[in-house]
C-alpha positions in Angstrom: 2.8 12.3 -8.4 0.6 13.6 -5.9 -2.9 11.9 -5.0 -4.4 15.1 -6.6 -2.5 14.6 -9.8 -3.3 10.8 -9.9 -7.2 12.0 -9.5 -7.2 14.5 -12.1 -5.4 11.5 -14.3 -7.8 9.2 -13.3 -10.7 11.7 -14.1 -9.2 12.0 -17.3 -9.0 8.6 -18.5 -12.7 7.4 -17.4 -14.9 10.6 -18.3 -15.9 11.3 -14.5 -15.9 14.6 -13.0 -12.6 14.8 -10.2 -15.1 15.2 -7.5 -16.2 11.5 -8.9 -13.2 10.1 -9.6 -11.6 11.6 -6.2 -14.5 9.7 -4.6 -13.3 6.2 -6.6 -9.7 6.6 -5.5 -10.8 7.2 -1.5 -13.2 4.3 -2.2 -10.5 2.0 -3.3 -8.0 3.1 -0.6 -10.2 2.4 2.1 -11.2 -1.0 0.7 -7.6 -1.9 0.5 -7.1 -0.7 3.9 -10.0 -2.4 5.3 -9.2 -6.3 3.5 -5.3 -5.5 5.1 -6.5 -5.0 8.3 -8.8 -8.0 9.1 -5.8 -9.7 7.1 -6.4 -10.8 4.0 -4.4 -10.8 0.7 -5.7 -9.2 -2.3 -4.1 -9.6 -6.0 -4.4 -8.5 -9.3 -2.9 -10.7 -11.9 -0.4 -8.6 -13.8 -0.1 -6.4 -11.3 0.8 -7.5 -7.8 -0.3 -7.9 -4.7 -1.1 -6.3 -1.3 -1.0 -8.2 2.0 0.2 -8.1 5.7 3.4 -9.6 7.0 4.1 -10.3 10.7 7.1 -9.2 12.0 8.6 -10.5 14.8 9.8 -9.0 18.4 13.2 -7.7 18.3 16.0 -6.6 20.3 17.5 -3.1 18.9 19.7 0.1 19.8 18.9 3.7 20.3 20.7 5.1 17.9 21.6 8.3 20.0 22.1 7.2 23.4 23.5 3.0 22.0 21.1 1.8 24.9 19.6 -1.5 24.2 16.0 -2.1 23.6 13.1 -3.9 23.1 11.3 -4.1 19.7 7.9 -5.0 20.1 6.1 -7.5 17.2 4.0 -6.2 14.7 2.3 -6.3 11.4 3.5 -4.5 7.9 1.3 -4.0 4.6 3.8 -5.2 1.5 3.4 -5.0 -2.5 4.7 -7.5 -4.6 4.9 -6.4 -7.9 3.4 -8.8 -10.2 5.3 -9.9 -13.7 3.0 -7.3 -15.8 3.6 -4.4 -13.8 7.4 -5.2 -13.4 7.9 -5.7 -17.7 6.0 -2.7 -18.4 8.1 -0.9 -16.0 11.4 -2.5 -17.8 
């Protein structure tokens, strides 16, 4: 499904106009984006949970050339899925 798609579905199940609903979707995006970057967790019981995870510096291998190199450390957004999502799913 494409973010158009999910709009139009959105749209659909709340009565607003796509223009509206596109601007709900963007809103929520970049709310989740912003509480991730300063680091914070955010969850929705039933549904999961977005937050950041550090990774670690790292020694690794060019995959072409077999050369060995250095990884540096940084950070990953991660979902768990929370027990709703995952039964409704199943």
């Amino acid at each position: 499904m494409t973010k158009a798609e999910f709009v139009a579905k959105v749209a659909e199940k709340t009565d607003l106009k796509k223009v509206e609903a596109e601007k709900a979707v963007n809103a929520f995006l970049e709310t989740v984006s912003e509480i991730l970057k300063a680091g914070d967790k955010i969850s929705f019981t039933g549904f999961g949970s977005f937050e950041v995870s550090e990774r670690a510096a790292r020694e690794g291998r060019n995959p072409q050339t077999g050369e060995k190199m250095q990884i540096k450390a940084s950070r990953a957004p991660r979902f768990k899925v929370g027990k709703g999502l995952k039964d409704a799913v199943n």
